[in-house]
DRENGU-153950 format. One record per residue (C-alpha): x, y, z; residue in three letters. Coordinates in steps of 0.5 Angstrom, whole numbers, plus 500, padded with zeros to 3 digits. Layout:
BEGIN
XYZALA...
END
This chain:
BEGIN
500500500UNK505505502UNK509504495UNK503505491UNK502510494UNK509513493UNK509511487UNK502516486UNK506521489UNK512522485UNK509521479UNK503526480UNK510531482UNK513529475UNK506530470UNK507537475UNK512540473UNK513537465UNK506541466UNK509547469UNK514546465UNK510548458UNK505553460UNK506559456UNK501563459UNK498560465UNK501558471UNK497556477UNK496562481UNK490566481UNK493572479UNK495568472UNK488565472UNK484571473UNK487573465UNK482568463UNK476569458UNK470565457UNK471563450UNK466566445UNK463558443UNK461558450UNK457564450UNK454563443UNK452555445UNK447558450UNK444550451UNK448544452UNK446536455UNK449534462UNK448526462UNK447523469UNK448515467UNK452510472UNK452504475UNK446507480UNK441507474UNK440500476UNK438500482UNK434506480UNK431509487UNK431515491UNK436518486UNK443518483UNK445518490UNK444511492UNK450508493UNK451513499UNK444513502UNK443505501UNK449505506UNK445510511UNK442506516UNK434507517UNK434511510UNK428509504UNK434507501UNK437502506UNK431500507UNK429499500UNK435495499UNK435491505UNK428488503UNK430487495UNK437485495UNK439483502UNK443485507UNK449490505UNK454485507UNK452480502UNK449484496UNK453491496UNK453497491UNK459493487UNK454487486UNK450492481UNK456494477UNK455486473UNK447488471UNK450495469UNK450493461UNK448498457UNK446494451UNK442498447UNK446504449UNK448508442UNK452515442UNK450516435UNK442516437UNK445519443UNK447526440UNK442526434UNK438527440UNK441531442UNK442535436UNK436536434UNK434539441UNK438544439UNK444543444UNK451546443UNK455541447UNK454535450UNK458534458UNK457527460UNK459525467UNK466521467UNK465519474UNK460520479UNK461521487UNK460513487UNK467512485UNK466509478UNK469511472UNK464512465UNK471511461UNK477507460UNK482509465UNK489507468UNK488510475UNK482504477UNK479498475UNK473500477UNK470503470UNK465501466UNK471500459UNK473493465UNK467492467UNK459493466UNK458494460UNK466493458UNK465499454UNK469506454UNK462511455UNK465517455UNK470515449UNK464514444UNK460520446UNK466524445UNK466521438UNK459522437UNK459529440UNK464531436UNK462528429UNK456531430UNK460538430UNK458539437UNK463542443UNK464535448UNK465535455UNK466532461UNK464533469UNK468530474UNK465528481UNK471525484UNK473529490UNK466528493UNK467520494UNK472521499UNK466521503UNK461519499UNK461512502UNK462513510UNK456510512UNK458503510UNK464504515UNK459504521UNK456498520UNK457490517UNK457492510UNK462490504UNK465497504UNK469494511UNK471489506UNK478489504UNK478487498UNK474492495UNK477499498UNK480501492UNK472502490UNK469504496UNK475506499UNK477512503UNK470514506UNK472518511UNK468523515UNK466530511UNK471534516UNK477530515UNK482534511UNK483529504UNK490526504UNK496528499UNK495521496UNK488522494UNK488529492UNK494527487UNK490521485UNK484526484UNK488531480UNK491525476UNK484522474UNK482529472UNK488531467UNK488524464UNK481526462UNK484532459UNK488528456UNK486522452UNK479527450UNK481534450UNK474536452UNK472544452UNK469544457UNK471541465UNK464542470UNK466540478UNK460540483UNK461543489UNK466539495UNK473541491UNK472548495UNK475544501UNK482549503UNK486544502UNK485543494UNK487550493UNK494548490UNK491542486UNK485546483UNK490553481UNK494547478UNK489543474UNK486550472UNK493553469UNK494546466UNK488546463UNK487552460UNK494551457UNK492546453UNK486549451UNK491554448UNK495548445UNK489545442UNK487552439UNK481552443UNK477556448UNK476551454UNK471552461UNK471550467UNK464551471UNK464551478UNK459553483UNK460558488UNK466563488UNK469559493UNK473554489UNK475559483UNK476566484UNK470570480UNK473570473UNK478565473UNK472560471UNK465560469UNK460560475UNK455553475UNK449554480UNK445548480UNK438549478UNK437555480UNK438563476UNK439569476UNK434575478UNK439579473UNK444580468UNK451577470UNK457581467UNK461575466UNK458569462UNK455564467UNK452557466UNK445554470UNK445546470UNK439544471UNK435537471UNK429535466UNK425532472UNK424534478UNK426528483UNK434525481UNK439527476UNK440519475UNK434514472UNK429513477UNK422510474UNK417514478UNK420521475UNK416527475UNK418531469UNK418538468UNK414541461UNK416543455UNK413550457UNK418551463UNK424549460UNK423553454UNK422559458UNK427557463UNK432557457UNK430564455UNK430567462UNK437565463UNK439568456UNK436573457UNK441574463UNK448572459UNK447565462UNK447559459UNK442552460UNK446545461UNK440541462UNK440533465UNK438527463UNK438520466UNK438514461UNK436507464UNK441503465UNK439499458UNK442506455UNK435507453UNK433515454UNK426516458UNK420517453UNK419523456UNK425526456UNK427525449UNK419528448UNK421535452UNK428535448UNK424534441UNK419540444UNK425544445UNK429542439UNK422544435UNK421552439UNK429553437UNK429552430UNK423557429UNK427561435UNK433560435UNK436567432UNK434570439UNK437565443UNK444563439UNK450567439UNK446573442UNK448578448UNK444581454UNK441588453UNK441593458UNK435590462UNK433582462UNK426583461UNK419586464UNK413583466UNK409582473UNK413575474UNK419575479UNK425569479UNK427566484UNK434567485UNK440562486UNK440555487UNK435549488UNK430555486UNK427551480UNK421548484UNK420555486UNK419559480UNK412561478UNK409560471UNK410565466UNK405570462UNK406573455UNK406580459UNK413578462UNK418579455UNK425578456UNK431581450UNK437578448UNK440583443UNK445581436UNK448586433UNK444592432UNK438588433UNK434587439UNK429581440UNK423582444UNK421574447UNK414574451UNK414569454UNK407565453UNK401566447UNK399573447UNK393573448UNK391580447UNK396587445UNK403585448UNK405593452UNK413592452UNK413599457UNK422600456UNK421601449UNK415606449UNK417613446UNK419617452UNK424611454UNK430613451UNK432606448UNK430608441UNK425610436UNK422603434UNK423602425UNK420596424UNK417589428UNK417582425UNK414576428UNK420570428UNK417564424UNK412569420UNK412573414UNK406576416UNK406584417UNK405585425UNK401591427UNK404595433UNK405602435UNK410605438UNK406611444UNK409614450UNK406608454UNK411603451UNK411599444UNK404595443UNK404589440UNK397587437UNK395580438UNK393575433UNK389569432UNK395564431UNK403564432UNK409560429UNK410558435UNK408555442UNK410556449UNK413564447UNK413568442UNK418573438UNK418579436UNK425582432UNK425589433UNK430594430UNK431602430UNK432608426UNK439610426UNK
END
């Protein structure tokens, strides 16, 4: 054990410097890494696919936190599993990994999905807090190219992703299994068992400083992942703010970022908080949650299809077309983008209702699009009676959308006018009224339709009259243009 650790040690400080050694630009301080800047794809993209699939979509309970929770005594999950599959001392969370198989999995129908919802780019997670790898790696045997479906996941996605000329990345949730299993170690369960603590292992309590061995193997496994897929985009959840990482995540951030500079494309790294990062060395993540406001810097929402997991669980609730889509505009409005989740089953098959609400999606953004892509903030997000709840874990909060609630996004010397439902009746945009100051109106269209669109512009704000059908559902746009 020592020696393998030393072994890990060493040579974690050799890829070290020959990576310090290369950098141009970047070195692993934050005064290097605050000359970061977000990549124009990124802030053209606006809408990517975040994929939650692993070995806990086989038992599907609860959510993707199973593997933790069915070691939590007295939880539904633990309950559940003593019942269905015996005690954790004889059927551990190891004992899925074989029904893991993934049989009808297919990257290309995958991306085609979600290509034809309008997604911009693709982040499947490499490894979840459950400690098993998605993709061939030299660090673990414990990954799905040597066992379950004996297959290299993210190598396929990577593949197909960039096939289909969309922009793939990865998310890595390793740092978290540090703990992630701990309840296994505070009763008679396989995660006491020698033999698999390269698995489960170290599950230590959250409030134990990481060891140097294991914060090396963490920044080996995510370089590994740099190199063998050059991925745009790198998304960590929340646990890499512990203190003790910061000399590993500067140096991750400086190797990174300079490999993008040798691949001769923009990198991102998304991280929650301005803990872990400071404020523009990455691109903040708020997990299902937005903004009641414009950020200046780029910023990214990830955000579920359904409401219950990120992972597969049968009995999901799914969140509508409509919500989703005014979801995505709210946050562009705001200069975010959207990653939305899915949960494939464990066969490689997408829930029916997933893929109905991305093909939903797809539909509104091949109308609509022009206001979404490649745009930018106006002065102001939007108007209207509805509030945002703010922050994080805010999507259950928010309240539905009326067509008098209008967002913008700007392109050029073109302003977008986006009411966020079927208008009804006249649509009142009150900050482009003629005493606003913000132009003299010269024309307005309707996205999707040649028709002419009757308006007028007064001292009150532009009025839009409505009419008896639209090109579109679930929000309407208006393009908008001045007189110089």
């Amino acid at each position: 054990m020592k020696t393998s650790k030393f072994i890990i040690v060493v040579a974690s400080l050799l890829f070290l410097n020959m990576a310090l050694f290369a950098q141009d630009r970047y070195q692993p301080t934050w005064e290097s890494l605050s000359k970061y800047q977000t990549p124009e794809w990124f802030r053209d993209a606006k809408f990517g696919i975040f994929i939650h699939w692993g070995v806990y979509s086989v038992p599907a309970f609860g959510s993707e936190w199973y593997p933790r929770n069915m070691y939590q005594q007295g939880s539904e999950e633990y309950k559940h599993h003593v019942e269905k599959y015996g005690p954790q001392n004889k059927f551990g969370y190891k004992d899925f990994i074989p029904m893991f198989k993934a049989e009808k999995f297919n990257a290309d129908e995958w991306v085609a999905l979600f290509k034809k919802a309008g997604a911009k780019y693709v982040v499947p997670v490499a490894e979840h807090h459950d400690g098993f790898a998605m993709y061939k790696t030299a660090l673990s045997k414990w990954n799905a190219a040597e066992m379950g479906p004996h297959r290299d996941i993210v190598g396929e996605l990577d593949a197909a992703a960039k096939k289909a000329g969309l922009i793939f990345g990865v998310s890595s949730h390793r740092i978290e299994h540090w703990w992630f299993m701990n309840g296994g170690r505070k009763f008679n369960s396989d995660v006491n068992d020698p033999a698999y603590a390269d698995f489960y292992g170290p599950a230590r309590e959250q409030n134990e400083t990481m060891s140097p061995e294991y914060m090396n193997d963490w920044l080996l496994r995510c370089t590994e992942l740099v190199n063998k897929y050059q991925p745009q985009l790198f998304w960590f959840d929340w646990w890499i703010e512990q203190p003790a990482l910061e000399p590993y995540r500067k140096s991750f951030a400086a190797y990174y970022y300079n490999k993008g500079l040798e691949w001769n494309k923009g990198v991102v790294i998304n991280n929650k908080y301005a803990i872990a990062y400071p404020e523009g060395t990455t691109v903040l993540d708020i997990e299902r949650g937005k903004l009641t406001g414009i950020r200046k810097l780029p910023w990214q929402t990830d955000d579920a299809i359904s409401y219950k997991s990120w992972g597969y669980i049968p009995n999901d609730s799914f969140k509508t077309a409509k919500y989703l889509i005014n979801n995505l505009i709210d946050i562009v409005s705001k200069n975010g983008n959207l990653l939305l989740n899915i949960g494939p089953r464990p066969d490689g098959t997408i829930p029916e209702e997933a893929q109905q609400r991305l093909l939903e999606i797809g539909k509104w953004l091949d109308i609509n699009g022009e206001a979404i892509y490649a745009t930018r903030p106006w002065k102001i997000f939007g108007e209207g009676p509805t509030e945002v709840a703010g922050g994080a874990f805010s999507d259950a909060k928010d309240k539905p959308f009326t067509a008098d609630d209008i967002r913008f996004t700007t392109k050029g010397d073109t302003l977008y006018a986006i009411s966020m439902d079927v208008p009804q009746k006249d649509i009142l945009i009150k900050n482009l009224s003629s005493a606003s100051g913000n132009g003299t109106v010269e024309s307005v269209a309707l996205i999707g339709s040649s028709d002419k669109v009757s308006w007028s512009q007064t001292k009150n704000g532009l009025v839009i009259k409505p009419r008896k059908d639209y090109p579109s559902g679930y929000a309407v746009v208006y393009r908008i243009t001045f007189i110089k």
